[in-house]
C-alpha positions as CSV (number, residue, x, y, z in Angstrom):
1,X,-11.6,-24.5,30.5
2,X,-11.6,-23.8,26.6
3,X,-8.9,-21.5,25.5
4,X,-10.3,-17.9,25.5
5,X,-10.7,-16.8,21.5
6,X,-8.9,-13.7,20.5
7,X,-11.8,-10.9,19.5
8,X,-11.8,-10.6,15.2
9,X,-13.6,-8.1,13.1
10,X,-14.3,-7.9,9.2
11,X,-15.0,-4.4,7.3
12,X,-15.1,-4.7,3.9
13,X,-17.3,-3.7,1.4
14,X,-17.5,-4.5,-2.0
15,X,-16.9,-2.3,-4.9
16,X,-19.7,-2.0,-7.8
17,X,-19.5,-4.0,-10.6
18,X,-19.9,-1.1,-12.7
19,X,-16.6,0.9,-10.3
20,X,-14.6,-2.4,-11.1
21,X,-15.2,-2.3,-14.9
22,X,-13.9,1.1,-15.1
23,X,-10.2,0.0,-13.8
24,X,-7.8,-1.1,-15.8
25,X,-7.0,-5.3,-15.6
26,X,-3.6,-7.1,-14.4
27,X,-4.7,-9.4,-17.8
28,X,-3.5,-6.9,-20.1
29,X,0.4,-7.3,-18.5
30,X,0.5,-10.4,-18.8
31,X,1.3,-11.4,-22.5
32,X,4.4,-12.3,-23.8
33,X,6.0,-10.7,-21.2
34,X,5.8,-13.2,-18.4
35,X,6.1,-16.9,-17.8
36,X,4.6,-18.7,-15.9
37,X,5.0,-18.2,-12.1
38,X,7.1,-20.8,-9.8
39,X,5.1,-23.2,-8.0
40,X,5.4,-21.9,-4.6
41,X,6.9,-18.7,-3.6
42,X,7.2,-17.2,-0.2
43,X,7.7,-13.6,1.0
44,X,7.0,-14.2,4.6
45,X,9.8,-15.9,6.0
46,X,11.2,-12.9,8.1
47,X,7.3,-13.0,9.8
48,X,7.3,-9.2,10.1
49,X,4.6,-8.9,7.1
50,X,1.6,-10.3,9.1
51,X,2.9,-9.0,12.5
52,X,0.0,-7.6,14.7
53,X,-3.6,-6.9,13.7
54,X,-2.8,-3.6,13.2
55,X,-6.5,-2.8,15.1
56,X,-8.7,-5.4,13.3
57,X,-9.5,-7.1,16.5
58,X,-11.6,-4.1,18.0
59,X,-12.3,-2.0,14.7
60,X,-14.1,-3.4,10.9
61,X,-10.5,-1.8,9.5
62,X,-9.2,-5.0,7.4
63,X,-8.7,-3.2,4.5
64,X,-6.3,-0.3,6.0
65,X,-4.9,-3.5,8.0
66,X,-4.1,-5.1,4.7
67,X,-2.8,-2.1,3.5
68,X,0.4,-2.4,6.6
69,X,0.7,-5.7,6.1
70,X,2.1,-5.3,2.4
71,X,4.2,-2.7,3.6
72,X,5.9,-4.8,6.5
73,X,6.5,-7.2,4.1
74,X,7.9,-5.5,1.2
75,X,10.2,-3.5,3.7
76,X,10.8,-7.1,5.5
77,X,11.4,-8.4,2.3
78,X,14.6,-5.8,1.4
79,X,15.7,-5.9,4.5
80,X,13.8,-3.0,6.3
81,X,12.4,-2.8,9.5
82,X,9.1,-0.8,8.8
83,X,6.4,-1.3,11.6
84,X,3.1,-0.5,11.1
85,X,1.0,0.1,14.4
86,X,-2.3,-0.2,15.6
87,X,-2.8,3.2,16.9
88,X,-1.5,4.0,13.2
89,X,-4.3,1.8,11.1
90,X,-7.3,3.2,13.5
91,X,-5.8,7.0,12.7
92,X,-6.6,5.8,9.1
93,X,-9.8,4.4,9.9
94,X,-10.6,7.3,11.4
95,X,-9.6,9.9,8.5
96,X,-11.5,7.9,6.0
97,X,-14.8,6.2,8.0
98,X,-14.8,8.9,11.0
99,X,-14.7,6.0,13.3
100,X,-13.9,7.4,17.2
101,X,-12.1,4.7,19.0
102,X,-13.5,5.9,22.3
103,X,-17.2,4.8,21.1
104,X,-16.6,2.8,18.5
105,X,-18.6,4.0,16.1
106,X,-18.8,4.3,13.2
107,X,-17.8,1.2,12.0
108,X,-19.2,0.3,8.8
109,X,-16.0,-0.8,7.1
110,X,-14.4,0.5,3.7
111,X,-14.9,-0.1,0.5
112,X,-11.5,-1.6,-0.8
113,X,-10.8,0.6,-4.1
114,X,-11.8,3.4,-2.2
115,X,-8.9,2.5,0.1
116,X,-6.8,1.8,-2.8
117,X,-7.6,5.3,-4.2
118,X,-6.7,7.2,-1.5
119,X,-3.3,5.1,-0.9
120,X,-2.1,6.2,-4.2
121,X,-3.4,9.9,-4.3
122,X,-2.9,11.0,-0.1
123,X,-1.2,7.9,1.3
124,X,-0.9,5.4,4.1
125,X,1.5,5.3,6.9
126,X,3.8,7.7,5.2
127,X,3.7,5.6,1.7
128,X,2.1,6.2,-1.4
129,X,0.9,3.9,-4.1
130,X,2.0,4.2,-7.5
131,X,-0.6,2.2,-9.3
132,X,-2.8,-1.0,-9.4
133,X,-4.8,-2.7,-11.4
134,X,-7.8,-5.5,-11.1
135,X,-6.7,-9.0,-11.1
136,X,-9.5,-11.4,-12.0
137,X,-9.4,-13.8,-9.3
138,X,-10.7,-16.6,-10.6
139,X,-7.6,-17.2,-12.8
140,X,-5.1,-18.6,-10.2
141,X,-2.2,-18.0,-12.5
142,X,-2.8,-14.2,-12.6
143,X,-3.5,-14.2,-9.1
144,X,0.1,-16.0,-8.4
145,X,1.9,-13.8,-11.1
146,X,1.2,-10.5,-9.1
147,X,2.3,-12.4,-6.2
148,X,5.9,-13.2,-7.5
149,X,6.1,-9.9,-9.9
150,X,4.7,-7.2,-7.6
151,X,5.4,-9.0,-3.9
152,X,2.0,-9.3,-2.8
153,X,-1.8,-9.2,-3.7
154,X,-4.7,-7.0,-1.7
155,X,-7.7,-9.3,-1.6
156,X,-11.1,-9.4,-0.9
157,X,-13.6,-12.3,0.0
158,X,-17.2,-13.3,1.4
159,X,-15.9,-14.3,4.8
160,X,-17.8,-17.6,5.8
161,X,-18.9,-18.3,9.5
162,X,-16.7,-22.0,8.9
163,X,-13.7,-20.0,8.3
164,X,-13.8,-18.0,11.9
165,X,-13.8,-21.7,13.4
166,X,-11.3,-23.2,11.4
167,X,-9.3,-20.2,12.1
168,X,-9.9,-20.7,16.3
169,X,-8.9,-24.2,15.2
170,X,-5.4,-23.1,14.0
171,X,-6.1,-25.4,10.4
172,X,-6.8,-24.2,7.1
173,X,-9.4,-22.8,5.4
174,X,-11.3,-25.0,3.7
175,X,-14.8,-24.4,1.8
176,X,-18.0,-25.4,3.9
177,X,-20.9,-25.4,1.1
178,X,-23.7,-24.9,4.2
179,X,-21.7,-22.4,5.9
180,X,-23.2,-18.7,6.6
181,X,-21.5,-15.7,4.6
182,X,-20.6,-13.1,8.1
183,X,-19.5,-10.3,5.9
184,X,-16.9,-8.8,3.8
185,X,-13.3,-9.2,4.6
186,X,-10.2,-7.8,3.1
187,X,-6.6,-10.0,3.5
188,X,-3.7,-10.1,1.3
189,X,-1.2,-12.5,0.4
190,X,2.7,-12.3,-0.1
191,X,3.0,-16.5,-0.3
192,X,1.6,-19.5,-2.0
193,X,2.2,-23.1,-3.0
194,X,0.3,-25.9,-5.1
195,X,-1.8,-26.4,-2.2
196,X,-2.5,-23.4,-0.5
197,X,-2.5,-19.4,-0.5
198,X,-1.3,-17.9,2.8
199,X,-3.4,-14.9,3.9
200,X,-2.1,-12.2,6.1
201,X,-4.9,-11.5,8.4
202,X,-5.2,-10.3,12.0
203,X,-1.7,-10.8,12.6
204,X,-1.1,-14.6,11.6
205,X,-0.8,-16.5,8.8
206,X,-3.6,-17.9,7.3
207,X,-3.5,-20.6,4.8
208,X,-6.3,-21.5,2.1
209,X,-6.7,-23.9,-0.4
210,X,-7.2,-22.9,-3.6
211,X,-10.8,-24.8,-3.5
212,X,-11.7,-21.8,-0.4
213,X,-10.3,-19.6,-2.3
214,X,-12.1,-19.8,-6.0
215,X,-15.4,-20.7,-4.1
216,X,-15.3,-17.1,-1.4
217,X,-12.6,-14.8,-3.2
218,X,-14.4,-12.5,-5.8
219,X,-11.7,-9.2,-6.0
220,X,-8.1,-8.9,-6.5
221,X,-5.9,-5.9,-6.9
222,X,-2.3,-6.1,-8.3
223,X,-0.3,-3.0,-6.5
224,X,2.8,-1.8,-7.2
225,X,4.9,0.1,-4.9
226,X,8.3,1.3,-4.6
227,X,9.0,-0.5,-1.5
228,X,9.0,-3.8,-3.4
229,X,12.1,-3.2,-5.2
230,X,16.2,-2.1,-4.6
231,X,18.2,0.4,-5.6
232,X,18.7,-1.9,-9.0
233,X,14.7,-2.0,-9.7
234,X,15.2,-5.4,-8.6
235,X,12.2,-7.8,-6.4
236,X,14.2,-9.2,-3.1
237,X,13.5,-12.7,-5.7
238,X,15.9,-11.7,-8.2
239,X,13.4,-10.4,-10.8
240,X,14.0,-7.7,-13.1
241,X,11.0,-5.6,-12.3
242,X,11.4,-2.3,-12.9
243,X,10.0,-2.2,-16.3
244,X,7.2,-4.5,-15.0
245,X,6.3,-1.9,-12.5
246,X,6.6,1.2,-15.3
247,X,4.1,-0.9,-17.5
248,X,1.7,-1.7,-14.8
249,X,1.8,2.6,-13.9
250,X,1.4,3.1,-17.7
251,X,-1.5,0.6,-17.7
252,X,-3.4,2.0,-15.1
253,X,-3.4,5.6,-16.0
């Protein structure tokens, strides 16, 4: 009998090109303050960051999922024990799409600055965002530099049908130029090497290589929260990124 798959849902929707444009870019951080970023850096390695689906295997709610899954592993990271739950991620699904998890509808999926937005000005799961800023994604240095500076990047894609079976497969993603586009989908990442980008996504650990990634990723968001850093303004890698973090809140107001 083949192994039963585990059920997996999308939900994001992309913002406007014209809502995009009117944010302020990751670029203008960059120089001369940072070097380049190591080769490979990994955030993950207590495995709490990608722990559980946090309710994106019944409801389109990636992009509040995405939202936990930095926060596990920023606390993780320090540390911390924070847990973000299921019944937690649909309560936010339901404040901002009005989805009832008794019908399960609606379920139309977010729009992932719109989630962004309301993380910094309400919050999510008790944390607020201080700031973020647009990272172009198709520069895989910026995308690894808000990696290693800020602890993690909030991601969205084009999700191919070929990555739902490579996934089922347990093997990386890997670009499929005839494969279908399914939808929207939002992951994040807290890990990378020369090879491949690690995706946090229904509770494992996805990796991608960078080919996938330039060919289905088209929006990146650096976000900076206070979770990421100690009582010294230090990152749990040793970098001095408090005034980092004060410029990226200065940038994007």
């Amino acid at each position: 009998m083949a192994p039963v798959t585990p059920p997996r849902k999308l939900g994001r929707i992309a913002p406007s090109k014209a809502r995009l444009a009117a944010l302020p870019a990751f670029a203008a951080l960059l120089a001369p303050q940072l070097p380049p970023p190591p080769p490979a850096l990994d955030f993950t390695s207590s495995g709490k960051a990608y722990a559980g689906p946090m309710g994106n295997d019944v409801a389109g709610n990636c992009t509040l999922a995405g939202v936990g899954h930095l926060q596990q592993g920023w606390s993780a990271a320090n540390g911390g024990d924070l847990v973000v739950t299921a019944e937690e991620a649909i309560a936010a699904y339901r404040s901002l799409e009005g989805y009832d998890p008794r019908t399960g509808q609606p379920d139309n999926g977010l729009v992932e600055t719109d989630v962004l937005d309301y993380w910094q000005a309400t919050g999510l799961y008790g944390n607020r965002l201080e700031a973020y800023t647009v990272v172009n994604p198709t520069s895989v240095e910026h995308v690894k530099q808000a990696i290693w500076v800020y602890g993690g990047i909030y991601l969205g894609m084009m999700f191919p049908s070929s990555a739902m079976a490579q996934t089922d497969a347990g093997v990386p993603w890997t670009p499929d130029w005839f494969s279908r586009i399914e939808g929207g989908h939002c992951v994040v990442s807290q890990k990378y090497d020369e090879e491949y980008i690690y995706l946090d996504t229904w509770g494992i650990l996805q990796p991608a290589t960078w080919d996938f990634f330039a060919r289905y990723f088209d929006a990146a968001y650096a976000v900076y929260n206070k979770l990421w850093l100690d009582g010294q303004g230090k990152s749990p890698g040793g970098l001095d990124a408090a005034g980092l973090s004060a410029d990226l809140v200065y940038v994007a107001n």
